[in-house]
C-alpha positions as CSV (number, residue, x, y, z in Angstrom):
1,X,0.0,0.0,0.0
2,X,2.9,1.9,-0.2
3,X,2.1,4.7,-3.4
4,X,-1.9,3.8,-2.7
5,X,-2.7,7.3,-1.2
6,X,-0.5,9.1,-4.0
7,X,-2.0,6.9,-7.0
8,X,-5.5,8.1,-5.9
9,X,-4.3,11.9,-6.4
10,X,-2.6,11.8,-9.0
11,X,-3.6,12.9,-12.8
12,X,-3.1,10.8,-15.4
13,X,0.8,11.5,-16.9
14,X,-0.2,9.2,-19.8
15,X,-0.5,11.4,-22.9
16,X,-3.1,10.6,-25.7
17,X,-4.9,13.3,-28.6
18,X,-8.1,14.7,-27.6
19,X,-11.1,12.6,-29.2
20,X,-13.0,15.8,-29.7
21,X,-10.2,17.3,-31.9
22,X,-10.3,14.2,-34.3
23,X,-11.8,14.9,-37.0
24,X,-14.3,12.6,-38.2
25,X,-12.8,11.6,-41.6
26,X,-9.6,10.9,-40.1
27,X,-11.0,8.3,-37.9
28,X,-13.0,6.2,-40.4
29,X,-9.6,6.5,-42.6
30,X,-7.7,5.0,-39.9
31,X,-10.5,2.4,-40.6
32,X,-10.1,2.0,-43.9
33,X,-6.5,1.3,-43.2
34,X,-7.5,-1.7,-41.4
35,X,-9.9,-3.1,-44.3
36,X,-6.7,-2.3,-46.8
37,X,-4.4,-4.5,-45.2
38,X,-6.5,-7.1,-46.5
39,X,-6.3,-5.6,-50.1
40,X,-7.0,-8.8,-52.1
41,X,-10.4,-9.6,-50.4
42,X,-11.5,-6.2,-50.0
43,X,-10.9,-5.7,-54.3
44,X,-12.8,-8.8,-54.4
45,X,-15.6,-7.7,-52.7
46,X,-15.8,-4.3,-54.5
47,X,-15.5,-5.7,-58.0
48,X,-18.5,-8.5,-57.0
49,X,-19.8,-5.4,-55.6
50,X,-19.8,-3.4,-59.1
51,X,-21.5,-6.8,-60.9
52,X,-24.5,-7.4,-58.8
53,X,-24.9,-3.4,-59.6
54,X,-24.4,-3.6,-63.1
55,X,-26.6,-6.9,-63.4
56,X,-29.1,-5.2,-61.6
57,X,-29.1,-2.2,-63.8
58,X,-29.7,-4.3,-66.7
59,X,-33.3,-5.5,-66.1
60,X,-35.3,-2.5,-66.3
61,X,-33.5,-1.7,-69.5
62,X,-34.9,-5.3,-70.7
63,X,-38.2,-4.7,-69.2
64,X,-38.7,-1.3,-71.2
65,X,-37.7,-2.8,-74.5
66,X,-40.2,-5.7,-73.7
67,X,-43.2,-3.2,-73.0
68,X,-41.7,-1.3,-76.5
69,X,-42.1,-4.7,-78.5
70,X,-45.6,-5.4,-76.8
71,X,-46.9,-2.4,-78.3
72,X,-45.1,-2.1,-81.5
73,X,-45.4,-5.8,-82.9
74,X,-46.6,-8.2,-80.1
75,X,-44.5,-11.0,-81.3
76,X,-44.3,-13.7,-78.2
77,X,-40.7,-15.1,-79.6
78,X,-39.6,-12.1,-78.3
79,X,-40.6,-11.8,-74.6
80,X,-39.4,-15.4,-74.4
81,X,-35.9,-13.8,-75.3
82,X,-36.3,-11.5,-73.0
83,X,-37.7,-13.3,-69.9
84,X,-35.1,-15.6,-70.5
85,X,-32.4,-12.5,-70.7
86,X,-34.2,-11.3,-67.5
87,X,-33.6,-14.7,-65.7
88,X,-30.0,-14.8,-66.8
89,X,-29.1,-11.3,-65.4
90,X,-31.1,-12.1,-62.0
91,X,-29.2,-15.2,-61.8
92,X,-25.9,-13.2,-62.5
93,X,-26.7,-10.6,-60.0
94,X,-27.4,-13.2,-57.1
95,X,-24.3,-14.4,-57.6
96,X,-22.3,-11.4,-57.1
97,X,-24.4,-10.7,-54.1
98,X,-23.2,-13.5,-53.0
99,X,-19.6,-12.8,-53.5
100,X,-20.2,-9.4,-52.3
101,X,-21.7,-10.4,-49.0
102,X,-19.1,-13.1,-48.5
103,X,-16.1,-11.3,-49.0
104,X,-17.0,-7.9,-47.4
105,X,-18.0,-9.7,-44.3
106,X,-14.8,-11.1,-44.5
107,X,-12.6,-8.2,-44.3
108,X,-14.7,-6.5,-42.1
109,X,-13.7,-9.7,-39.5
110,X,-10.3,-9.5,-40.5
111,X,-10.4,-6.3,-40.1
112,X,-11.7,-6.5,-36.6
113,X,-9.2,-9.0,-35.4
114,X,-6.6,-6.8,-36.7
115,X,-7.9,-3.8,-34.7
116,X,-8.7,-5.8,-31.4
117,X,-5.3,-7.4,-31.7
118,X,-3.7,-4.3,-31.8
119,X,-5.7,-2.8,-29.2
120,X,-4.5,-5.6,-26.5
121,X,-1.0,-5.1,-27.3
122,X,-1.0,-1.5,-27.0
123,X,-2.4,-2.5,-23.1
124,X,0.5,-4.8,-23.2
125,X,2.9,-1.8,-23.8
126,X,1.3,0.9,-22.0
127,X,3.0,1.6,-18.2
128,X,1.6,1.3,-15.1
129,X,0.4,5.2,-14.9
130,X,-2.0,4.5,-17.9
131,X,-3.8,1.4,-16.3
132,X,-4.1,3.7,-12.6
133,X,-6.4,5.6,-14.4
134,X,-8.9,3.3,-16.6
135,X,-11.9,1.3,-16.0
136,X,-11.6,-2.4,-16.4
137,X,-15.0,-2.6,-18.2
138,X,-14.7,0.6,-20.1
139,X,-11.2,-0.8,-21.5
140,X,-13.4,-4.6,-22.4
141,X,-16.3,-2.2,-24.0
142,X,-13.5,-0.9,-26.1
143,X,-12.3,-4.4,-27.3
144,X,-15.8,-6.0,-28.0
145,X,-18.5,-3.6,-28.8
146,X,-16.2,-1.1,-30.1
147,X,-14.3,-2.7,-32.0
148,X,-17.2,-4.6,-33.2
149,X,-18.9,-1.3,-34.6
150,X,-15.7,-0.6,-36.6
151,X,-15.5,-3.2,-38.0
152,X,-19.6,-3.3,-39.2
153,X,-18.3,-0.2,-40.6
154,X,-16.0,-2.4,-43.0
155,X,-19.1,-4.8,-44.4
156,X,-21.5,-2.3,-43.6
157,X,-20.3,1.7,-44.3
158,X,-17.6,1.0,-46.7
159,X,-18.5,-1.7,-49.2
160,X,-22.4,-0.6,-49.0
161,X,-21.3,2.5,-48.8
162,X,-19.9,2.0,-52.4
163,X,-22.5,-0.1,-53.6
164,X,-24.9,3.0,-52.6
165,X,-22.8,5.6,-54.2
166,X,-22.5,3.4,-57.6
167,X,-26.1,2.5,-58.3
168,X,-26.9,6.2,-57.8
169,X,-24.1,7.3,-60.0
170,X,-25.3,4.5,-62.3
171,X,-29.0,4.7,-62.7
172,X,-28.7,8.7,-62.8
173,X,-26.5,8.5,-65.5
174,X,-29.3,6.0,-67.4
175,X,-31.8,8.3,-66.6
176,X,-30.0,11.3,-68.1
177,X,-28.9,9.2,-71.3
178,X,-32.5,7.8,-71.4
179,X,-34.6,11.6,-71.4
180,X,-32.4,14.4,-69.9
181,X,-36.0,16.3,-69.2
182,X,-37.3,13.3,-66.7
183,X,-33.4,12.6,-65.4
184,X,-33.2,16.4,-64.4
185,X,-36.9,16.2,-62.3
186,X,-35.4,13.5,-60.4
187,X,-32.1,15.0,-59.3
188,X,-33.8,18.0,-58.0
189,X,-34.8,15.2,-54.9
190,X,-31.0,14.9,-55.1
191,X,-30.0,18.1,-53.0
192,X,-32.7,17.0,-50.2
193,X,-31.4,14.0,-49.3
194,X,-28.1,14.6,-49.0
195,X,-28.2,17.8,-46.8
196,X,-31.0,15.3,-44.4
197,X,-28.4,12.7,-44.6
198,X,-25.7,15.5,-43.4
199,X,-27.5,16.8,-40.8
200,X,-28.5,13.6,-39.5
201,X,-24.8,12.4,-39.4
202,X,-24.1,15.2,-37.2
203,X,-26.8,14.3,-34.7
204,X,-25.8,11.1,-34.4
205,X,-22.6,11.0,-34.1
206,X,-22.8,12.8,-30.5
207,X,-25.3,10.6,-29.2
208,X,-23.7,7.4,-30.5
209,X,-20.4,8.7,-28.7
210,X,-22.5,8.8,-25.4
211,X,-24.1,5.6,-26.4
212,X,-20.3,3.9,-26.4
213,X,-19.3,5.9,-23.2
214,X,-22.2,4.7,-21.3
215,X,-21.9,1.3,-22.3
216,X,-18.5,1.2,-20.9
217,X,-20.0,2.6,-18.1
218,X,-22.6,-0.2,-17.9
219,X,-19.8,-2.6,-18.4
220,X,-17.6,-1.5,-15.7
221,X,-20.6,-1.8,-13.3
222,X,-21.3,-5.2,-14.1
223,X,-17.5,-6.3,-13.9
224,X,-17.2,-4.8,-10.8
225,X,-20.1,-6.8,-9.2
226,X,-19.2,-10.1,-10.9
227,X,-15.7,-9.6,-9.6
228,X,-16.8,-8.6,-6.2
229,X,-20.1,-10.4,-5.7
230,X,-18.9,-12.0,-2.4
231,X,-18.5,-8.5,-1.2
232,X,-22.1,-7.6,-2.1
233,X,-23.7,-10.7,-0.9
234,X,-21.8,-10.5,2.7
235,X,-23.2,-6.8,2.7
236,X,-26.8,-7.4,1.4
237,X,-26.1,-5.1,-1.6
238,X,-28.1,-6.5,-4.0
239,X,-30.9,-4.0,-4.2
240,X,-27.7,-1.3,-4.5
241,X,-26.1,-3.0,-7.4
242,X,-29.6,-3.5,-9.2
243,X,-30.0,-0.1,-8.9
244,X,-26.5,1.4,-10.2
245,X,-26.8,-1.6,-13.2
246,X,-30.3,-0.5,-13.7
247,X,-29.4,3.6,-13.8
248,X,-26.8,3.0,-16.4
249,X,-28.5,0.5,-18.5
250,X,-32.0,2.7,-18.2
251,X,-29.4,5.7,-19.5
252,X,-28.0,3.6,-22.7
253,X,-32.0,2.7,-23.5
254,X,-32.5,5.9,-23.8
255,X,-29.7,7.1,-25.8
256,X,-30.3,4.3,-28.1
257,X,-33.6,4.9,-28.2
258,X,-33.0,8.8,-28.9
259,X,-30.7,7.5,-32.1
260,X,-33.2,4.8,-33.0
261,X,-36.0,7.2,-33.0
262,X,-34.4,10.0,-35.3
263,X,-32.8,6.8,-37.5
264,X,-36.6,6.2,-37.7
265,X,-37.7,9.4,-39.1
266,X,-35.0,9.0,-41.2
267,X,-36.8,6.5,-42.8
268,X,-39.7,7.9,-43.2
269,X,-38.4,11.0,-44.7
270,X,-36.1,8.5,-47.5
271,X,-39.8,7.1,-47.9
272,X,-42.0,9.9,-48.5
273,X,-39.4,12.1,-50.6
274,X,-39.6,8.4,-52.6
275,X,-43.2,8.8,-53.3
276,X,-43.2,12.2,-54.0
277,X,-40.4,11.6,-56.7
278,X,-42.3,8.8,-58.1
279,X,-45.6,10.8,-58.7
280,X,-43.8,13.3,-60.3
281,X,-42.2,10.7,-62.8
282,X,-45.7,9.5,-63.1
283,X,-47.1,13.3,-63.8
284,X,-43.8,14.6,-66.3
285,X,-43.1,11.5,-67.4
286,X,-46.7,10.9,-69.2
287,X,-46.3,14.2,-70.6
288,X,-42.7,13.4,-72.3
289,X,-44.6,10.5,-73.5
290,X,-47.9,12.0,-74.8
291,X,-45.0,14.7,-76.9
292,X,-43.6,11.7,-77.9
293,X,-40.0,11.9,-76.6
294,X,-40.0,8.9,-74.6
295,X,-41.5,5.6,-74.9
296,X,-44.2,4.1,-72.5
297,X,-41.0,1.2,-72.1
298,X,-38.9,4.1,-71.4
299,X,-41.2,5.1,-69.0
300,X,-41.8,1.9,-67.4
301,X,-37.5,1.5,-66.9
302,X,-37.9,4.7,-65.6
303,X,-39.8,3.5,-62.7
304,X,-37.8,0.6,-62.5
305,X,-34.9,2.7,-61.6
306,X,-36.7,4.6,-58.8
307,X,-37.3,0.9,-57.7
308,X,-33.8,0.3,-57.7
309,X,-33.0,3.4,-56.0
310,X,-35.3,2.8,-53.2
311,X,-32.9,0.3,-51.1
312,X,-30.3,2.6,-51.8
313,X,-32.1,5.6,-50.2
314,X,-33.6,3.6,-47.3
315,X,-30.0,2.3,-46.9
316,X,-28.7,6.1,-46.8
317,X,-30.2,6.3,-43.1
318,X,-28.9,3.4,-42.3
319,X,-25.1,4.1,-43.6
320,X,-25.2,7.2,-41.8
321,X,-25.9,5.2,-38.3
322,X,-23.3,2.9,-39.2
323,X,-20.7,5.8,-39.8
324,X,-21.5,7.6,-36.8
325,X,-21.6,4.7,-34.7
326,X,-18.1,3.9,-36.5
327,X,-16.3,7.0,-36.2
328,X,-17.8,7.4,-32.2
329,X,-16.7,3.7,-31.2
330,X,-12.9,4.6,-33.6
331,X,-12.4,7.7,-31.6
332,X,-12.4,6.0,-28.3
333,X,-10.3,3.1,-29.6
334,X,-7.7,5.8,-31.2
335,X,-7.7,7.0,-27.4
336,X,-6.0,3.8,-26.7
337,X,-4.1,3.1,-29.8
338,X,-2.5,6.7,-30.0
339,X,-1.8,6.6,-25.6
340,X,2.2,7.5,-25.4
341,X,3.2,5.7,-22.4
342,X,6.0,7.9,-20.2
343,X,7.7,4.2,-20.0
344,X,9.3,4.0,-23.3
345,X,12.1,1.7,-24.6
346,X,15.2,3.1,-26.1
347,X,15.6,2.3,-29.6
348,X,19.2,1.1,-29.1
349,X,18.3,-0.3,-25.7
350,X,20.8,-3.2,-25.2
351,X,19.8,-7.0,-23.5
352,X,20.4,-6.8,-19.9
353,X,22.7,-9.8,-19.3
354,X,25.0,-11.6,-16.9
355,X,23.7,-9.3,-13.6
356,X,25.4,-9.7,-10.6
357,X,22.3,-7.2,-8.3
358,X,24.3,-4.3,-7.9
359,X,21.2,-1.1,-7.6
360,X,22.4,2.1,-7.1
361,X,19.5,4.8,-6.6
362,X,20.9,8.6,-7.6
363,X,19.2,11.8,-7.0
364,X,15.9,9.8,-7.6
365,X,12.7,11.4,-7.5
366,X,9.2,10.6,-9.3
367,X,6.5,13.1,-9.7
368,X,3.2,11.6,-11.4
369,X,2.1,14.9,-12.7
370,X,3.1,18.4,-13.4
371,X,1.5,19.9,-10.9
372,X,4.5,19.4,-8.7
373,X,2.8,16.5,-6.5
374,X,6.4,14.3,-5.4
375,X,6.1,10.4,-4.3
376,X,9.4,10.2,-4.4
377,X,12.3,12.7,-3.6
378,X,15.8,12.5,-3.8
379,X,16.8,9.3,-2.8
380,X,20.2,8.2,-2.6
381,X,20.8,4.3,-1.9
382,X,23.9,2.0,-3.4
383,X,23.1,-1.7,-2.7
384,X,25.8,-3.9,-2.9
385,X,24.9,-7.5,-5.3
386,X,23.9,-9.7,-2.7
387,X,22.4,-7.8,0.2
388,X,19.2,-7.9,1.8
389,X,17.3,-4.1,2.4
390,X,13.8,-3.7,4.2
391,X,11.9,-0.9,3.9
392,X,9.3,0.3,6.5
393,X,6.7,3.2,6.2
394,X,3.6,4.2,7.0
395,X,0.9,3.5,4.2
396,X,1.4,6.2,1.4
397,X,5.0,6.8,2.4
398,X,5.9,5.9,-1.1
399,X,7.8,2.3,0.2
400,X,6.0,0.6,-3.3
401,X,6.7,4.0,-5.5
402,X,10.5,3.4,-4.5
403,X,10.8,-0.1,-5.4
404,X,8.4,0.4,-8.8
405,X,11.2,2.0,-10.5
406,X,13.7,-0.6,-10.3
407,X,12.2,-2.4,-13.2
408,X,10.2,0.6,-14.5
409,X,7.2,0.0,-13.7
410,X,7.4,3.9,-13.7
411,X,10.3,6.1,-14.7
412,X,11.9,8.3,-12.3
413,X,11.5,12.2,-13.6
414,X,14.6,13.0,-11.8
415,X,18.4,11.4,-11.1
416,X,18.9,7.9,-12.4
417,X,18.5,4.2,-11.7
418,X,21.3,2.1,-12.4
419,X,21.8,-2.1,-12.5
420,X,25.6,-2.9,-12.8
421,X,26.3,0.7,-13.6
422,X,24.0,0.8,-16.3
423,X,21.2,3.2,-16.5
424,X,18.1,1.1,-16.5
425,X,16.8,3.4,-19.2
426,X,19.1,2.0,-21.9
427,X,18.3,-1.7,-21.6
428,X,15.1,-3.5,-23.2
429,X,12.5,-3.8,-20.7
430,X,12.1,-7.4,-21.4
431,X,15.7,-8.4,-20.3
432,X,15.2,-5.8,-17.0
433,X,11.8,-7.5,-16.0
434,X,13.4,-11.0,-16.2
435,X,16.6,-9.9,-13.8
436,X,13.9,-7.9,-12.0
437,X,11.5,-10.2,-10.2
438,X,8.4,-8.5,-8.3
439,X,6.0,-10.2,-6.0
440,X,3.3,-7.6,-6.3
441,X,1.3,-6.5,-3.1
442,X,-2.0,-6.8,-5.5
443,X,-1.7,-10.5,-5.8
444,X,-3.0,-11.9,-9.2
445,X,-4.2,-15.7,-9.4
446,X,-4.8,-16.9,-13.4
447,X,-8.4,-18.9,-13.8
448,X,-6.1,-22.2,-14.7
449,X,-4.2,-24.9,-13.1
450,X,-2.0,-24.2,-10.4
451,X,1.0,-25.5,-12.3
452,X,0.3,-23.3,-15.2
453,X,0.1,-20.2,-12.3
454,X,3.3,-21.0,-11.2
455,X,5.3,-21.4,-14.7
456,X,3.5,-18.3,-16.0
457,X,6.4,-15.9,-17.5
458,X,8.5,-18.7,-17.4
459,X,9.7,-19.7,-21.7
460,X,10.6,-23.3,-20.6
461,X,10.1,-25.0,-17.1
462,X,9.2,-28.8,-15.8
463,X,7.6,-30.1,-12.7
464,X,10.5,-30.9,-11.2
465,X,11.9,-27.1,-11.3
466,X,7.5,-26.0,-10.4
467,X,7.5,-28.5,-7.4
468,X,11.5,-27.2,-6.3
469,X,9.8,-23.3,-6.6
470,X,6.8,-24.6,-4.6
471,X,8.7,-26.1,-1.8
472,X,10.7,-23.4,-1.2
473,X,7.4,-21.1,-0.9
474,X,5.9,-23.2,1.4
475,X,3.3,-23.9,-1.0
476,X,4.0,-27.8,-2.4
477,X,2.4,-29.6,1.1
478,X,-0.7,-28.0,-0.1
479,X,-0.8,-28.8,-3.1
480,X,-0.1,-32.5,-2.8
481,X,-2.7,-32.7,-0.1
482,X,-5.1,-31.3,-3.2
483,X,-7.0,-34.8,-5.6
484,X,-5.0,-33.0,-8.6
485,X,-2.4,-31.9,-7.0
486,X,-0.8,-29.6,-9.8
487,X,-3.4,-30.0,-12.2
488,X,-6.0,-28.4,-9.7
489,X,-7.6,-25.6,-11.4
490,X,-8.0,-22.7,-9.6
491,X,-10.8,-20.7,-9.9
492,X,-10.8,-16.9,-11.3
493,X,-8.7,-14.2,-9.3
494,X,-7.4,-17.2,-7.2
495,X,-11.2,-17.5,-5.2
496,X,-10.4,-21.0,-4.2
497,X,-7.5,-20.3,-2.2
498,X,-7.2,-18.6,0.7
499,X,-5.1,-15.4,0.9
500,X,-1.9,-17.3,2.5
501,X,-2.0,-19.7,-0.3
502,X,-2.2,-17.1,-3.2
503,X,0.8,-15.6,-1.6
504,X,3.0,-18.1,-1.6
505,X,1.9,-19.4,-5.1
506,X,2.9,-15.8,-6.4
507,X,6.0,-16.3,-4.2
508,X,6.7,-19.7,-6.2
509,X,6.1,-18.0,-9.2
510,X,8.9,-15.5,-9.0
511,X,11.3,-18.1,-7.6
512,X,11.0,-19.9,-10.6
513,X,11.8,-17.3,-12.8
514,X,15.5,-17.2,-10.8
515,X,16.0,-13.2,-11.0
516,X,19.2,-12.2,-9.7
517,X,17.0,-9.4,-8.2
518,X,14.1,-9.7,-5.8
519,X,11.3,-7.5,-4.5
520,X,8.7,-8.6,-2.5
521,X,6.5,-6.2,-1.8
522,X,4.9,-6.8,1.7
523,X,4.8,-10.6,0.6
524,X,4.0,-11.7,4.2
525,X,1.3,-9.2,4.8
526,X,-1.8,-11.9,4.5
527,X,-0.1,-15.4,6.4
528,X,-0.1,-16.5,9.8
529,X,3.0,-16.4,12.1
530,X,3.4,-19.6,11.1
531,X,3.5,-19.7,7.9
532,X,5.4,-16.6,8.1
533,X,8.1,-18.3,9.9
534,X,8.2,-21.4,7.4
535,X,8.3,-18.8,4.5
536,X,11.3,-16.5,5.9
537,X,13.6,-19.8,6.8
538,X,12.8,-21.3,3.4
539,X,13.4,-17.6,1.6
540,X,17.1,-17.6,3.1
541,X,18.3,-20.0,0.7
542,X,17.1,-17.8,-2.0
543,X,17.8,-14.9,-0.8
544,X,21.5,-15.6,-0.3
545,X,23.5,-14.4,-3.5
546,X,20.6,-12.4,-4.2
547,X,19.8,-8.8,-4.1
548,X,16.9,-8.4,-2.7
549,X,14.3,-5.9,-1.5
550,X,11.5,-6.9,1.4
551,X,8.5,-3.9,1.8
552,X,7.2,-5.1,5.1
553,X,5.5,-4.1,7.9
554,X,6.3,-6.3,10.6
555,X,9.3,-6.4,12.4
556,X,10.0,-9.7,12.1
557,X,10.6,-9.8,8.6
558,X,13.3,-7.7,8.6
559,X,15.4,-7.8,11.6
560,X,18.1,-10.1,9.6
561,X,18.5,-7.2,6.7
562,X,21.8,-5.9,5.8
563,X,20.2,-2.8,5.7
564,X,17.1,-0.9,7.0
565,X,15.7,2.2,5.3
566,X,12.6,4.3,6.9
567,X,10.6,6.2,4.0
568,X,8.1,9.3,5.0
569,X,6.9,11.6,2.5
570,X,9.0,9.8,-0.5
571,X,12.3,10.1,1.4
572,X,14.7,8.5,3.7
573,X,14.6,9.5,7.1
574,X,16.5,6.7,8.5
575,X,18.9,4.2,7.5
576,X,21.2,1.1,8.7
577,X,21.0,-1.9,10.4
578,X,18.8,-3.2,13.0
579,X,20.8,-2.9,16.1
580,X,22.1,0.6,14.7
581,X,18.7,2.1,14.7
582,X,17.3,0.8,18.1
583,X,20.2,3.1,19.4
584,X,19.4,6.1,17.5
585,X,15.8,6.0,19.0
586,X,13.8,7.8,16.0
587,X,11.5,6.6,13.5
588,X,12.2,3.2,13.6
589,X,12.4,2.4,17.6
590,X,8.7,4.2,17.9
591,X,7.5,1.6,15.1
592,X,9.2,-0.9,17.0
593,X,7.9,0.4,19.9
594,X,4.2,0.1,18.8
595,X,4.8,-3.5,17.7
């Protein structure tokens, strides 16, 4: 609990572009990006995407010159030619449809795996100081729904999108070539629809942005009482939780009902402009054909084509949902994807090898903001390879702030870290972390076996070396008292086992891993003397030839260190060995004192 009281006052240090500065094209481009990399299928899908439109254009075309040859010679050989021409075409367009549909949906999941894949290792990347400040459920809203909206956008926006714009561009083009007089009477619905279609765009995009906030919102809710439902059922919380759930998901129905309802008179707009554009083809269209300048087939195409055009329009309301659900559920993704984490790795960084455990702490301070708020100031320490420090400290002294920049977890904003006399800044952060191991305070237990707990981070390990780490911790009796013994699966966040027994699992687990540097951090804290006892006498072994670091706050655990430091405030007020500060009769005789 050491940084706990400074991590809650803390802003975020992580640095990522404003969403509401993004412009909206640049999002859905980002998109795009994603549909390109899978260039072949998405060509595919636009060129069976240009033959269903084509065949489709071709029909009324046939239909007008049947209705032509009806009333000009009524010959029956002839509409068998052309209902068989007819048949032909529908076939032909079906077909492409089918290509279309096939291949756009499959860039648009390609696509999505592609985004969500790069969205988790961007998480994997990002520093501690980005994850203090995010919502577990907002963060899985992001991967799923999100990411699920962009890539609808793919399938949906993109290819339909083009499919939309080409059998307008088509069919007004026929229309023109066909009677320029009619063709013109139509267009003038042109203008309409696409400053509705504008507007409506703007609209929505806003409250599909709330829409995607809030169900992060609802999300984080929900994990929170899964994940602590024990809590809530030892409290008789229920009727809380239902309400908080209920609030949020009462607050998304009603955003999505707000964006369903104006999609709706969307609709109905695309509908009625429809009609109206039809009766006037009807009205100036029987004219052009009483002056004799278009045929009644012409006429009859002509109505064909509005046909055509009506999915089109009704899919124009639609498309517009899609793109502002797209570019609202891209903008918070782009939050994560474009995060710079203060924790960055040098591009020459070098492998961190052969370490002997020599840490030497200069001038090191860590600020987690600019606002001049300091967990940790000017500290000074040189720890020889081998040696054994405790640190003691109130809660919120800044004991776990201290030891977080040894592997950079953090990185200091003042003076420098160094491992063997090399600046820990200039290595990779994958050979640090592996000469750096941590047992974390905020124990994490995997939903899997125990055995698979144990070897987690580890690139090649066997039972033997598990059960040798396990011993050691205290942890293998357990186990071999369990039916599976190893191959027990542990249920999630480690539910099944007690507090104690999560411990010294997670103390196994960093045994294994053999770092020539050690921190446990409070590792003790939730065992009984006991086991406490068993723990420290089997952790001398290890600890001997090892550099290691013990956050504690009893006593007991660190009366045998080579060297005691006392933080307050981010600093060192006291330092040295046991004996040597019972004398001195400060800091650390009071806590002794009051244990």
């Amino acid at each position: 609990m050491g940084n706990q009281l400074h991590q809650t006052q803390r802003p975020n240090r992580w640095k990522s572009n404003d969403l509401n500065q993004r412009p909206q094209w640049q999002v859905l481009a980002r998109l795009i990006g994603y549909g390109w990399r899978h260039r072949l299928h998405l060509a595919g899908a636009f060129f069976t995407m240009g033959g269903a439109t084509l065949s489709a254009m071709v029909i009324p075309w046939i239909l007008g010159n049947a209705i032509d040859e009806a009333f000009q010679t009524g010959l029956r050989s002839q509409f068998v030619f052309l209902a068989i021409a007819i048949l032909a075409f529908g076939a032909l367009r079906a077909g492409f449809s089918y290509g279309q549909n096939y291949l756009s949906e499959a860039v648009s999941q390609k696509a999505a795996y592609d985004l969500r894949k790069d969205f988790f290792q961007k998480l994997q990347s990002l520093s501690f100081g980005f994850h203090d400040r995010q919502q577990t459920g907002n963060l899985m809203s992001k991967a799923t729904s999100d990411v699920e909206a962009c890539g609808r956008f793919i399938s949906m926006g993109l290819i339909r999108g083009a499919s939309t714009l080409l059998t307008l561009g088509v069919v007004t083009g026929v229309m023109l070539l066909a009677n320029w007089r009619l063709g013109i009477v139509c267009l003038i619905f042109v203008p309409i629809l696409v400053w509705r279609s504008l507007y409506m765009s703007r609209r929505l995009r806003h409250i599909w942005m709330k829409v995607q906030m809030e169900t992060g919102n609802m999300t984080t809710v929900l994990q929170e009482n899964v994940a602590g439902i024990r809590l809530v059922k030892s409290f008789g919380a229920s009727d809380l939780e239902e309400r908080k759930f209920g609030d949020r998901a009462t607050s998304l129905a009603n955003l999505t009902y707000s964006a369903t309802r104006m999609f709706a008179s969307q609709g109905s707009l695309m509908t009625f402009i429809f009609t109206v554009a039809i009766g006037t083809i009807l009205w100036f269209g029987g004219r052009e054909v009483i002056a004799e300048r278009l045929t009644p087939g012409d006429l009859a195409a002509f109505i064909l084509y509005m046909g055509i055009l009506m999915m089109p329009v009704r899919m124009i309301g639609f498309l517009i949902m899609t793109l502002s659900r797209a570019s609202s559920a891209g903008q918070r993704i782009m939050d994560v994807l474009d995060a710079e984490s203060p924790v960055k790795e040098d591009s020459n960084a070098i492998t961190l090898t052969n370490v002997s455990g020599h840490v030497r702490f200069e001038n090191v301070s860590l600020s987690y903001d600019q606002t001049g708020t300091v967990a940790v100031d000017d500290i000074n320490l040189d720890v020889q390879a081998g040696q054994l420090v405790a640190i003691l400290g109130a809660p919120g002294s800044g004991k776990t702030s201290i030891m977080h920049l040894i592997p950079r977890f953090y990185d200091v904003t003042g003076g420098r870290i160094t491992v063997d006399g090399r600046d820990v800044r200039e290595v990779t952060l994958e050979s640090l972390r592996r000469n750096v191991g941590v047992v974390l305070q905020d124990l994490f237990v995997f939903g899997t076996t125990i055995k698979d707990n144990i070897a987690y981070g580890a690139d090649s390990t066997n039972l033997h070396e598990i059960v040798r780490a396990s011993k050691i911790a205290q942890f293998h009796e357990f186990v071999e008292s369990l039916p599976n013994g190893y191959d027990t699966w542990i249920g999630e966040r480690g539910v099944t086992l007690s507090g104690g027994q999560n411990q010294r699992l997670a103390i196994a687990r960093t045994i294994l891993l053999d770092p020539p540097i050690l921190i446990l951090d409070d590792s003790t804290s939730s065992v009984d003397i006991g086991t406490e006892y068993l723990i420290q006498s089997a952790l001398e072994e290890v600890i001997r030839g090892r550099t290691t670091f013990v956050i504690a706050h009893r006593l007991s655990t660190v009366r045998k260190a080579d060297l005691i430091l006392v933080i307050d405030k981010g600093r060192i007020v006291e330092r040295g060995p046991h004996v040597e500060l019972m004398k001195r009769g400060g800091f650390y005789q009071r806590i002794h004192d009051l244990q």
